[in-house]
Every structure is written in structure tokens, then in C-alpha cells.
MARZA-100390 format. One line per 8 residues: number of its first residue (from 1); their letters; for each residue x, y, z of N, C-alpha, C, O. Coordinates in steps of 0.2 Angstrom, whole numbers. Each point is the difference from the previous one (the first is absolute). Layout:
N
NUM> a> X Y Z X Y Z X Y Z X Y Z  ...
This chain:
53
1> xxxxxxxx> 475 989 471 -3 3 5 -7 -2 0 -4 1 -5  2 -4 10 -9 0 4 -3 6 -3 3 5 0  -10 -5 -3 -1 5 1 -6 -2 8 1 -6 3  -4 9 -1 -3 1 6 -8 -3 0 -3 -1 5  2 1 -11 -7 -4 0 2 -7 2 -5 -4 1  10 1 -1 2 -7 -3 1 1 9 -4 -1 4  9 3 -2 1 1 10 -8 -2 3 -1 -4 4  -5 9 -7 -5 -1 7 -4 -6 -2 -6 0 3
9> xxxxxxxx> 7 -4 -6 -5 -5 -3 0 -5 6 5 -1 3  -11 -1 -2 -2 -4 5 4 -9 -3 0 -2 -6  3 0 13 3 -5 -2 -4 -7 1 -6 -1 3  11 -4 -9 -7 -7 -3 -2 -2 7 3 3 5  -6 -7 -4 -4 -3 4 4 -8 0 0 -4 -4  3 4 11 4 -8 0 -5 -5 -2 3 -5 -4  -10 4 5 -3 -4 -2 -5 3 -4 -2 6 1  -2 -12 -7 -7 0 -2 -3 -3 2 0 -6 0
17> xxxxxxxx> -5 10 1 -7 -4 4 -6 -2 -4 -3 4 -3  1 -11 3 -5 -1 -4 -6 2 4 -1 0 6  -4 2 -12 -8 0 5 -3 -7 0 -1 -5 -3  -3 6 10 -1 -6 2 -6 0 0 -2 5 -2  -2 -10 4 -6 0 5 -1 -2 8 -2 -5 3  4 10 -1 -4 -1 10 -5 2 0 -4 1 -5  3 -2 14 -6 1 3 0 5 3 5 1 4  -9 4 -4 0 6 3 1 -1 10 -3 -3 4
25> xxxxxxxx> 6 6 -3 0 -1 8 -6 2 5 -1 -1 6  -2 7 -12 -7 2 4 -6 -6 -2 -4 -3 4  4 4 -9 -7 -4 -4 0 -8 -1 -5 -4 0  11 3 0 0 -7 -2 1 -1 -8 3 -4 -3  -5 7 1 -2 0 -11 7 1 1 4 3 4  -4 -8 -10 5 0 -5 2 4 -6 -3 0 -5  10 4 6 2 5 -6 7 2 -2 5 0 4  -5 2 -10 7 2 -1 4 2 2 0 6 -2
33> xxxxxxxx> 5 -8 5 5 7 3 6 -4 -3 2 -5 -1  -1 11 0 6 3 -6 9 -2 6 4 -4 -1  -4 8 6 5 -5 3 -2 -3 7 -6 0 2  12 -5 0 -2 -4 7 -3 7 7 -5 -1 4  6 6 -5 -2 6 7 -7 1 -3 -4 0 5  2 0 -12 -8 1 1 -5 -5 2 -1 -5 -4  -2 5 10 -3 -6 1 -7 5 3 -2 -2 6  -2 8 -8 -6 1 3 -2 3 -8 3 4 -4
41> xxxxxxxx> -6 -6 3 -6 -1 -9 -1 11 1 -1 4 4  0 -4 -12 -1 7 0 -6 2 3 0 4 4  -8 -10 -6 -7 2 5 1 1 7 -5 3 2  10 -7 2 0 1 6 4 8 0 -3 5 2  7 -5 -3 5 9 0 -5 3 -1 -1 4 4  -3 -4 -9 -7 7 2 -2 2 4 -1 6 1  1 -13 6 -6 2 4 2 4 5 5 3 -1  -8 -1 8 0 4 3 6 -1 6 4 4 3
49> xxxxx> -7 -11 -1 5 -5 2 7 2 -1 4 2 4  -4 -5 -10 7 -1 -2 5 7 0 6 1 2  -11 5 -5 4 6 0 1 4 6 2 6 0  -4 -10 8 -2 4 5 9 -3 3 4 3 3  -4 -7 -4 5 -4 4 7 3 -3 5 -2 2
């Protein structure tokens, strides 16, 4: 028998993603993102911009 911790466990991830370096889509700079969806750099997410949208 399962116990129930083993049932809720978040399932693998069909892919691994490597980190890259892109361009941010606001700034232009170049920076790490960890998968292909990150593509706006953490300095740009501070701004007021970014968090109004």
C-alpha cells in the first residue's frame, strides 16, 4: 500500500531545462533565465512598469 505522502508529490517535469542567456525583452541586457518562458531579467520585474501591467 501507498502511503499518501508518495500520492501528493508534484510529478517530474517532462523536460530539463537548461539556463541560458537571453535578452531581456524590456531592457535589451543580457541574462540568465533558468527556462525558455523567462525572458524579462529580474531588474526589469522591480520596476513599476513591469509590476503595473
Amino acid at each position: 500500500m501507498s502511503s499518501s505522502s508518495e500520492k501528493n508529490q508534484k510529478p517530474a517535469p517532462d523536460r530539463i531545462y537548461e539556463a541560458k542567456k537571453r535578452p531581456c525583452l524590456m531592457c535589451r541586457d543580457k541574462f540568465t533565465s533558468a527556462w525558455p518562458g523567462e525572458r524579462v531579467c529580474p531588474k526589469c520585474k522591480q520596476t513599476n512598469l513591469w509590476r503595473a501591467a
